[in-house]
C-alpha positions as CSV (number, residue, x, y, z in Angstrom):
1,X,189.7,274.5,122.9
2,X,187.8,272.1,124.8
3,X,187.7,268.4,125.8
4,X,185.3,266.3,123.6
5,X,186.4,262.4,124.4
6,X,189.0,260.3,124.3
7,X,190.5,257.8,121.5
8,X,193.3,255.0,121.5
9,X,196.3,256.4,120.9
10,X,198.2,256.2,117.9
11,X,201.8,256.7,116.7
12,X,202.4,260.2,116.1
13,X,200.0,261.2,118.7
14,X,201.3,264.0,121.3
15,X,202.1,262.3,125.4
16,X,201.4,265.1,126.7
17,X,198.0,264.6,125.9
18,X,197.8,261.0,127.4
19,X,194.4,260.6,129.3
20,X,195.9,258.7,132.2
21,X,192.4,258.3,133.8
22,X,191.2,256.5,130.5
23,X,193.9,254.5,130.3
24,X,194.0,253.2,133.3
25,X,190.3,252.3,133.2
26,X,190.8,250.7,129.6
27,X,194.3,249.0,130.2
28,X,195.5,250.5,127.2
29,X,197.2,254.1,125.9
30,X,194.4,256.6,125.6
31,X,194.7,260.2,124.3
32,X,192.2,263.4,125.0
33,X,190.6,264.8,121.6
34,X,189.7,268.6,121.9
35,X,187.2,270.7,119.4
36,X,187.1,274.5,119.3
37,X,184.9,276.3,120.8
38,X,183.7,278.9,118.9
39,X,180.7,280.1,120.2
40,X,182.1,283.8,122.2
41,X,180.7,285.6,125.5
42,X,180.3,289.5,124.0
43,X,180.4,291.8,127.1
44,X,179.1,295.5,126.6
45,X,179.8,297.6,129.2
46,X,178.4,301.2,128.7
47,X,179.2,304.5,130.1
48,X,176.2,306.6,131.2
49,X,177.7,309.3,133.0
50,X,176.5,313.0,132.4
51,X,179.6,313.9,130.0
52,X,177.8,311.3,127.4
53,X,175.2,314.1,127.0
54,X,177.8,316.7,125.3
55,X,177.6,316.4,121.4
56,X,178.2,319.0,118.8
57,X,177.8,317.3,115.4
58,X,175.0,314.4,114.9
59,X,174.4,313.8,118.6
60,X,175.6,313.2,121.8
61,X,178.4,311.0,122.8
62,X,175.5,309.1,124.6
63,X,173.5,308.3,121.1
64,X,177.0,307.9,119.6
65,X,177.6,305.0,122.5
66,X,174.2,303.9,121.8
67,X,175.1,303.2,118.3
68,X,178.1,301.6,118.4
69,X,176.7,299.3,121.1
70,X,174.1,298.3,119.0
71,X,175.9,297.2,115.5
72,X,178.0,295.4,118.2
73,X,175.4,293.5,119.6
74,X,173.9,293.1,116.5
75,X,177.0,291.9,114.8
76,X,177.8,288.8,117.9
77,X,174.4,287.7,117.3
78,X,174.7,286.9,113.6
79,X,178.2,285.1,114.7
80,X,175.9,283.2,117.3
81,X,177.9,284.5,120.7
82,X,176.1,285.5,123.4
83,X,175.6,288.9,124.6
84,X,175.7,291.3,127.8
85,X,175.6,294.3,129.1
86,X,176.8,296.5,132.0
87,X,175.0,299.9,132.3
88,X,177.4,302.3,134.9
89,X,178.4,305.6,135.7
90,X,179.8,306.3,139.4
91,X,177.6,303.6,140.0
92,X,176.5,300.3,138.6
93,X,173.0,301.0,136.9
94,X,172.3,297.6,135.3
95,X,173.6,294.3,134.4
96,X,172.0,291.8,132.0
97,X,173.8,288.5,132.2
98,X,174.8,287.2,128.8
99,X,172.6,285.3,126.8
100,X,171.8,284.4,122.5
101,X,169.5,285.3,120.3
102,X,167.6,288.1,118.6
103,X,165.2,288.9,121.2
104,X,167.7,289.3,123.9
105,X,169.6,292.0,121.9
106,X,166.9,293.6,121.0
107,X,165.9,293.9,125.0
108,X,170.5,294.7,125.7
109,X,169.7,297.6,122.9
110,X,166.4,299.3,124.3
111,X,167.9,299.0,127.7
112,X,171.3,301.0,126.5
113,X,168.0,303.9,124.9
114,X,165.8,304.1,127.1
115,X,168.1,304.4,130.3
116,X,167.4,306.9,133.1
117,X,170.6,306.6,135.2
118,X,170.9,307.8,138.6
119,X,174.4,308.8,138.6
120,X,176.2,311.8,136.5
121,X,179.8,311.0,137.6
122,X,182.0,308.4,135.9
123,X,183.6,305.7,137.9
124,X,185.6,303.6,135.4
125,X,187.3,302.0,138.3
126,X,184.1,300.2,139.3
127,X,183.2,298.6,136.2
128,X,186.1,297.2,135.8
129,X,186.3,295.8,138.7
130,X,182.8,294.2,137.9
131,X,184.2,292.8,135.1
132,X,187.2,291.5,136.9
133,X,184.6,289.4,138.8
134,X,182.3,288.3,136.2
135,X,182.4,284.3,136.0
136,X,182.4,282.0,133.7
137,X,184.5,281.7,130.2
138,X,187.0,284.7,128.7
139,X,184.5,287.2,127.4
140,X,185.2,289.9,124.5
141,X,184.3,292.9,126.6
142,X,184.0,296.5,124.7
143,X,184.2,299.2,127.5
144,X,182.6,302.5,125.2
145,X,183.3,306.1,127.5
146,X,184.9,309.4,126.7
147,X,187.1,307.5,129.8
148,X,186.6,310.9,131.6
149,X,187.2,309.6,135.1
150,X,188.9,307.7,137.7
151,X,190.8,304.6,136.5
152,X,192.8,302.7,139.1
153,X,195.8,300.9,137.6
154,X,195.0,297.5,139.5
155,X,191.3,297.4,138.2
156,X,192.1,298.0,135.0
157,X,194.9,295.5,134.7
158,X,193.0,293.0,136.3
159,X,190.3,293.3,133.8
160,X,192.7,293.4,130.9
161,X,194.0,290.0,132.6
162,X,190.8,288.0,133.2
163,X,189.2,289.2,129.7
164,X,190.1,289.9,126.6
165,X,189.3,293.8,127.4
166,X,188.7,296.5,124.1
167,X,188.1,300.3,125.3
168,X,186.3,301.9,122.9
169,X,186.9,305.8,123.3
170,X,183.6,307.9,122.3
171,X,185.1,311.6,121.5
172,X,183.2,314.7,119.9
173,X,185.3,316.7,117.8
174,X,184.3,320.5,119.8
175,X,186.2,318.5,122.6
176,X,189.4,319.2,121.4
177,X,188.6,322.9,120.1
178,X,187.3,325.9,122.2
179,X,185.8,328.6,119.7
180,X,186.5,331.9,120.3
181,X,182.8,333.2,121.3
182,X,184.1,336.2,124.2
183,X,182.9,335.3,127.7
184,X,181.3,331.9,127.7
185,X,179.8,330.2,131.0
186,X,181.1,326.8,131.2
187,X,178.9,323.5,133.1
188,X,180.7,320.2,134.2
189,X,177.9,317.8,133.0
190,X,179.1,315.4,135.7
191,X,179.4,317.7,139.0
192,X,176.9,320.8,137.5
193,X,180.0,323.1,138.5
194,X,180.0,326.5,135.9
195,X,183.1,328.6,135.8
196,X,183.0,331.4,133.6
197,X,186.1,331.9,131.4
198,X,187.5,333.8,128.7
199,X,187.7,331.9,125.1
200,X,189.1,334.8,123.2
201,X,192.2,334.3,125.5
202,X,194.5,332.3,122.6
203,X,196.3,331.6,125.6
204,X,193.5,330.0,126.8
205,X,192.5,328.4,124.5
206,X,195.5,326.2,123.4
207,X,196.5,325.7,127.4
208,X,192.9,323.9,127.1
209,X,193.8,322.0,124.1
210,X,197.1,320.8,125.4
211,X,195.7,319.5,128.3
212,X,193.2,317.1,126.5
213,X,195.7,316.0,124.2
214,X,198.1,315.1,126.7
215,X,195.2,313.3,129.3
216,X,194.4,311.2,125.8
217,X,198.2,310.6,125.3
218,X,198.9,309.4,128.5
219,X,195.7,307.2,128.7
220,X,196.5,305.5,125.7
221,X,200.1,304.8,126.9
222,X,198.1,302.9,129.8
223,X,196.1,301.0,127.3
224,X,199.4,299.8,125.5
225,X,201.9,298.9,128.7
226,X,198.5,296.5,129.1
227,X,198.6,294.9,125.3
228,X,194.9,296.3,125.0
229,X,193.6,297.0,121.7
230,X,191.7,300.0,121.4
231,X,189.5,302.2,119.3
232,X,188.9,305.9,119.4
233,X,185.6,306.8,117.1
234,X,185.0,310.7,116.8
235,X,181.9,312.6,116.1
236,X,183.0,312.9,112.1
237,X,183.6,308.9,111.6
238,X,181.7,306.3,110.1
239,X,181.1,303.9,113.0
240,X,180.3,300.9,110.7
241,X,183.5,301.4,108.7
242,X,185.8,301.8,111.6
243,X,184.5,298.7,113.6
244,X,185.3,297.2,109.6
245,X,188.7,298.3,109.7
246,X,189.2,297.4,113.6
247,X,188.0,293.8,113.5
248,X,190.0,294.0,110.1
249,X,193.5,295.1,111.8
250,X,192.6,292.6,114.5
């Protein structure tokens, strides 16, 4: 809500919304008149780090990212809000400071495609502590990552505080699974360490799949003791129809 004018007030109206100021200037009872705003700052802030490359089924994480970024995007223009976008990894690769209109998403979507970054690790700490600082009104800020990195408890809750903060979890289904295949050699995308290790070990196999469901359970319990709404879309969903039923929920 924000101030439009003030009018004479009337019997019924609410004191506490007495313009004293006004009154005093017009020798008479005065009472502010507020309109809705409802024109929305849409921040995207986009992981580029070098686990986005992984993907298994229809893509990497990084087109996945690319995708949902875009029907974002797309979908604040035709609400006329304006749009940004942060572009990090263990760095801050770009910022575009939000704006409206067609041509500027267009420019927020080629810049999410045709990005070269110059990091490969993930430091989820520093975005959002660049979103903790960006001015101006309460933004809508999506935060898309597999949210494979460092996440320090005060950034994240003072970005949850100053904006209304939505992570939006990009997994790949072969994420939670290891095949059996024998001897496989392994590369951390991020840190280009390989380690070579057994997958027809069952033992293995579900000590590894434990451990990524319980780094997912616990990071979600962070999300909730914040209030933050959140949104996990997989290699095997239909991104349009879960944003649907998101929003929809929301």
């Amino acid at each position: 809500m924000t101030y439009s004018e003030a009018r004479p007030y009337q019997p019924g109206d609410d004191v506490r919304f007495i313009d004293w100021n006004a009154s005093a200037r017009m020798n008479d009872a005065f009472v502010k008149v507020f309109t809705e705003e409802r024109e929305m700052t849409v921040m995207l802030a986009v992981d580029l780090s070098g686990s986005q490359r992984f993907g298994t089924q229809g893509g990497s994480k990084a087109e996945r990212v690319a995708e949902v970024a875009a029907l974002l995007a797309f979908s604040a223009i035709q609400n006329g809000d304006r749009v940004g976008l942060l572009l990090f990894t263990d760095r801050i690769e770009a910022f575009v400071p939000p704006k409206k209109g067609r041509g500027h998403v267009m420019r927020v979507v080629t810049q999410i495609l045709d990005a070269k970054p110059e990091g490969r690790g993930t430091d989820l700490s520093l975005a959002l502590d660049k979103i903790a600082r960006l001015g101006g009104r309460r933004a809508v800020t999506f935060v898309l990552s597999d949210f494979m990195g460092e996440m320090k408890e005060r950034s994240l809750a003072l970005a949850a505080n100053k904006h209304d903060l939505i992570p939006v979890e990009i997994v790949d289904s072969r994420e939670l699974e290891i095949p059996d295949v024998g001897l496989a050699l392994l590369e951390d995308l991020e840190t280009g360490e390989l380690v070579e290790v057994d997958t027809s070990d069952p033992a293995f196999r579900e000590a590894y799949r434990q451990s990524f469901l319980d780094e997912r359970k616990a990071r979600a319990a962070r999300f909730r003791r914040h209030r933050l709404d959140t949104l996990v879309i997989d290699s095997e969903t239909d991104a349009v129809e879960a944003l649907g039923d998101f929003f929809r929920a929301r």
